[in-house]
C-alpha positions, 0 to 999 in steps of 0.5 A: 193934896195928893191922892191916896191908895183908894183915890181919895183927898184928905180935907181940913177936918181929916175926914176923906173925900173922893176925888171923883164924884157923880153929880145928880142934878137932873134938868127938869127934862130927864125923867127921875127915874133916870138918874136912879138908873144912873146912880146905880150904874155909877155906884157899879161903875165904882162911884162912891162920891155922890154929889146931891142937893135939896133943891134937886128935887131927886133926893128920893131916887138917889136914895133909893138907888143907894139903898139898893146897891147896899142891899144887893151887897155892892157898897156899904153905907160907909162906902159912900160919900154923900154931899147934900146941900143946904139950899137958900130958903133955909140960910136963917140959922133956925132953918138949916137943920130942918132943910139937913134933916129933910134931906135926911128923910128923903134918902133914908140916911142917918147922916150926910158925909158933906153938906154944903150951903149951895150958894151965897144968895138967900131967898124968901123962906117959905115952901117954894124953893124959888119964891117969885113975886107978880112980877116972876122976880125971885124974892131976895132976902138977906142973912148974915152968912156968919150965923148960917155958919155957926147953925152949919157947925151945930149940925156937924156937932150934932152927928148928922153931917161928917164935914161942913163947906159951901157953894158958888163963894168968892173969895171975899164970902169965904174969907167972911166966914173965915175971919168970923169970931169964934169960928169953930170949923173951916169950910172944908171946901168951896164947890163951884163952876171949873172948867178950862174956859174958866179955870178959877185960877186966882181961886184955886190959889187962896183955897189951897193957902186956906187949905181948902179943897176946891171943888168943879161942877160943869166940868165938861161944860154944859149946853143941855140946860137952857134955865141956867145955861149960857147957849152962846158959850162955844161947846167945851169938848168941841175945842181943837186944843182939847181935841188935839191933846185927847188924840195924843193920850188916846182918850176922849177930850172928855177924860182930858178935861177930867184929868186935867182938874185932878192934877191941879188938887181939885175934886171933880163932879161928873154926870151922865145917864149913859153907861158906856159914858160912866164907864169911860170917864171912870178911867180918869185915873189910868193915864197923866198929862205932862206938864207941857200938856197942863200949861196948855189947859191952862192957856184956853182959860177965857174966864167964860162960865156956862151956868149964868144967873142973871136972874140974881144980878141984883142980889146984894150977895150975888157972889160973881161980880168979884174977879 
């Protein structure tokens, strides 16, 4: 999984994905308008992966940032990679296309490059995103994620997605998928929480034997988000070891953190609405830990995720209970 001349990791289906992506999730304190902002910094910047989802609610803004970088002559649509996500009110097969296509609308895009199901947990259909009950229980359902597969790879036949993966599975969910009859594509890859304080270890071994590319967001971890985030979670960048190895290297522990997920064949999701910030973590690329310094990472594993879902413990397909 080593990357290319243009920073790039061949997936399954021998389509190409960059390796560093710009993530859009837009906590629902930060204006939109925002993040538009910053996708256009980021595409400046050299961005070309750009990390979306239905459920963002941003889609609209990002296209529009797109769209303007296209028409002031910085990129052209082929350029960029653009992931969308297939979000769980839509996990019944006769859904699927309308959520793409949805999406599709929203950016002013002819085709997504990877959609992705964002998670394994389905939810009542219906027009909100997150059905609750009278009691403010989000109302579960329950789909066979095989058939939301085979709806997944018709999307891919029918040109609108370039590649097909998932979200949030364990291993047990992929290899549901990947033992399904019939199958017709692979999962090109599984984007989930990775950090060094929950490095995915055991994970990242059977996608690489499934030659599946592994995928982090909350790279950095995250306290920003108090819906999701755990707040008694010790602050990722804030760790000594990180801080001693980023003096070493003469780079922010935020670059370290970044690199480190790189040299172990993972694609890494990062997000920021501060220019100097984008343009920091860009330069990713310009400096390698040493062995000694990767073991090290690996060491302040402490298998602790900052994103917890409590809300859907009870989900017969809640994928975080398996190790």
């Amino acid at each position: 999984m080593e990357l290319d001349k243009d920073r790039c990791i061949k997936m399954n289906d021998g389509n190409k994905i960059p390796a560093l992506g710009f993530g859009t999730y837009c906590p629902d304190a930060v204006q939109k308008s925002k993040c538009e902002e910053a996708t256009k910094v980021a595409i400046e910047v050299g961005f070309r992966h750009i990390d979306g989802a239905f459920v963002y609610g941003i889609e609209e803004e990002v296209g529009r940032a797109v769209h303007e970088k296209i028409a002031d002559g910085t990129v052209k649509r082929e350029d960029i990679f653009y992931t969308g996500k297939l979000w769980s009110t839509f996990h019944h097969p006769e859904l699927v296309r309308s959520c793409l296509e949805q999406s599709l609308k929203k950016l002013k895009f002819d085709y997504l490059d990877l959609f992705i199901i964002h998670n394994p947990m389905s939810l009542k259909p219906g027009t909100d995103t997150l059905p609750k009950d009278e009691n403010g229980k989000f109302i579960f359902d329950v789909v066979d994620l095989r058939q939301t597969w085979e709806a997944m790879e018709a999307c891919k036949d029918a040109g609108l997605v370039k590649s097909i993966g998932v979200s949030n599975f364990n291993i047990r969910q992929l290899e549901m998928i990947l033992n399904k009859p019939g199958l017709k594509y692979k999962p090109v890859l599984n984007q989930v929480e990775c950090h060094p304080y929950l490095n995915q270890g055991k994970l990242l071994a059977f996608c690489k034997s499934k030659d599946i590319l592994l995928e982090a967001y909350s790279v950095l971890g995250s306290q920003r988000d108090k819906t999701w985030i755990d707040q008694s979670t010790p602050v990722l960048l804030e760790d000594p070891v990180l801080g001693a190895i980023a003096k070493k290297y003469n780079r922010s522990p935020a670059l370290v953190a970044l690199r480190y997920q790189l040299q172990r064949g993972i694609v890494v999701l990062f997000k920021s609405f501060t220019r100097k910030r984008i343009e920091e973590n860009f330069q990713v690329f310009d400096f390698q830990l040493s062995e000694e310094d990767m073991k090290t990472i690996d060491g302040m594993n402490k298998n602790r995720p900052y994103v917890h879902y409590e809300q859907f413990l009870a989900h017969p397909q809640f994928p975080f209970r398996d190790e």
